[in-house]
C-alpha positions as CSV (number, residue, x, y, z in Angstrom):
1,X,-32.9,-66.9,88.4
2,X,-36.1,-65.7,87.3
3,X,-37.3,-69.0,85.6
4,X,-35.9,-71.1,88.6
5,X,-33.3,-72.7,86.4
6,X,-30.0,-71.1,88.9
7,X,-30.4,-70.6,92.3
8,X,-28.0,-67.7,93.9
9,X,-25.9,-67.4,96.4
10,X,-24.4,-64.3,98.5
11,X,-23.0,-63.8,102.2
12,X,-23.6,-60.7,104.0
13,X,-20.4,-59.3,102.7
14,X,-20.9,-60.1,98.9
15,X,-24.6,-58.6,99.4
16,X,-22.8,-55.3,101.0
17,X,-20.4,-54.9,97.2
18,X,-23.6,-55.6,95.4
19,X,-25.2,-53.1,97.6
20,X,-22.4,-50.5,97.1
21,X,-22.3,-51.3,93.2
22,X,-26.1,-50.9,92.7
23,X,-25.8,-47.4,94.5
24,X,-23.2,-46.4,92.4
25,X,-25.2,-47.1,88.9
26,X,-28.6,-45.6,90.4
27,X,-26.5,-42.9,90.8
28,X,-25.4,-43.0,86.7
29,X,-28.9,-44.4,85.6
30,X,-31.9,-43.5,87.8
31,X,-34.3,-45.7,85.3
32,X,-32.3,-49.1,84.9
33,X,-33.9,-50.8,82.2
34,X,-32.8,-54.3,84.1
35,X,-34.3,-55.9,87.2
36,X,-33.9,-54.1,90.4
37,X,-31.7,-54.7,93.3
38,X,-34.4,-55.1,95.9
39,X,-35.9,-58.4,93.6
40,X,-32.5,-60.0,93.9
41,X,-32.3,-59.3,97.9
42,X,-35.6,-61.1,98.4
43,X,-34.7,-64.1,95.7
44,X,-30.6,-64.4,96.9
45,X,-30.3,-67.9,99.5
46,X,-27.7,-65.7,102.3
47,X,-25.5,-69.0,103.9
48,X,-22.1,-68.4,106.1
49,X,-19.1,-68.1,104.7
50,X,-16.9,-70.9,104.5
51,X,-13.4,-70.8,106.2
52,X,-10.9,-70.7,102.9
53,X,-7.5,-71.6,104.5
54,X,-4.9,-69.6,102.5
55,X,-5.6,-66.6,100.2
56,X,-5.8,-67.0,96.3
57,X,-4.3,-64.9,93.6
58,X,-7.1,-61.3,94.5
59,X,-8.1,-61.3,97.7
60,X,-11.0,-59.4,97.1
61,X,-12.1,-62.8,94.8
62,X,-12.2,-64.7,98.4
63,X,-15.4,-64.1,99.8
64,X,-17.1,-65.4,96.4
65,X,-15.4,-68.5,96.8
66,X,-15.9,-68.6,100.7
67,X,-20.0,-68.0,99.4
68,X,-19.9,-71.0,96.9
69,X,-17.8,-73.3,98.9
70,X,-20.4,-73.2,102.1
71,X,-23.2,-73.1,99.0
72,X,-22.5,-76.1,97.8
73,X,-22.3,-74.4,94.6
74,X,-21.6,-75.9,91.4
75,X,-20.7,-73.0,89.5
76,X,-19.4,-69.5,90.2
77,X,-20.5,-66.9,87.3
78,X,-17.7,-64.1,86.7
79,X,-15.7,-62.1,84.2
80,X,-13.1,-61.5,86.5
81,X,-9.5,-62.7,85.3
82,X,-9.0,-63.7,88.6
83,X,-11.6,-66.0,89.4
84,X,-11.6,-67.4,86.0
85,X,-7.3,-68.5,85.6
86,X,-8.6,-70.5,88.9
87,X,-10.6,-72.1,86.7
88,X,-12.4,-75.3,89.3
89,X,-11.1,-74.2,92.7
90,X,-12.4,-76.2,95.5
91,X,-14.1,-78.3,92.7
92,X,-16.9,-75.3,91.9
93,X,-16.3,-74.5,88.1
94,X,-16.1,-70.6,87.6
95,X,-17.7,-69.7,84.4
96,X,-18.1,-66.7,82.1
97,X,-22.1,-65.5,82.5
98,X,-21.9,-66.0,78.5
99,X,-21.3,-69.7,79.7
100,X,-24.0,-70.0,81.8
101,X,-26.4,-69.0,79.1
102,X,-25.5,-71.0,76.6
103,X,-25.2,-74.0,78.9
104,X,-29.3,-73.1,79.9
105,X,-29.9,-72.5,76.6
106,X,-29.1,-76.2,75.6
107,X,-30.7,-77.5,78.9
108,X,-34.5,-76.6,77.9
């Protein structure tokens, strides 16, 4: 995200988990030694959800895929079992973020 080479995605209920999760390991680490939450607010693109139809396998995996369906996106990035056994739902492909590196890595 930081060298342009992803752009991200959230809806205003995605943003609210990230919010909550954030809180919780401020809480555990005071001093993250990773990128703060407040430079991903102001980089994230916020779009609409998309309307989804019926409900997938977790529930609480629907509001990512609502996100990247009215996105456009190509790719989801996840470890969750749940999103990944979906494997191209919708067409987006839903990749590990191990994935996703190694794919940018061969892309320079």
């Amino acid at each position: 995200m930081a060298r342009r080479k992803v752009i991200t995605f959230a809806t205003s209920e995605t943003l609210g988990e990230l919010r909550q999760l954030a809180n919780e390991l401020a809480y555990k680490c005071p001093n993250p030694p990773f990128m703060t939450p407040e430079w991903y607010y102001r980089k994230v693109t916020v779009v609409s959800p998309a309307p989804l139809g019926k409900q997938r396998r977790d529930p609480k995996d629907d509001p990512y895929l609502a996100c990247a369906l009215a996105a456009r996106a190509q790719a989801i990035v996840s470890r969750d079992e749940d999103l990944l056994v979906l494997e191209k739902p919708f067409g987006i492909e839903i990749v590990t973020p191990r994935e996703l590196l190694v794919r940018l890595t061969r892309s320079r």
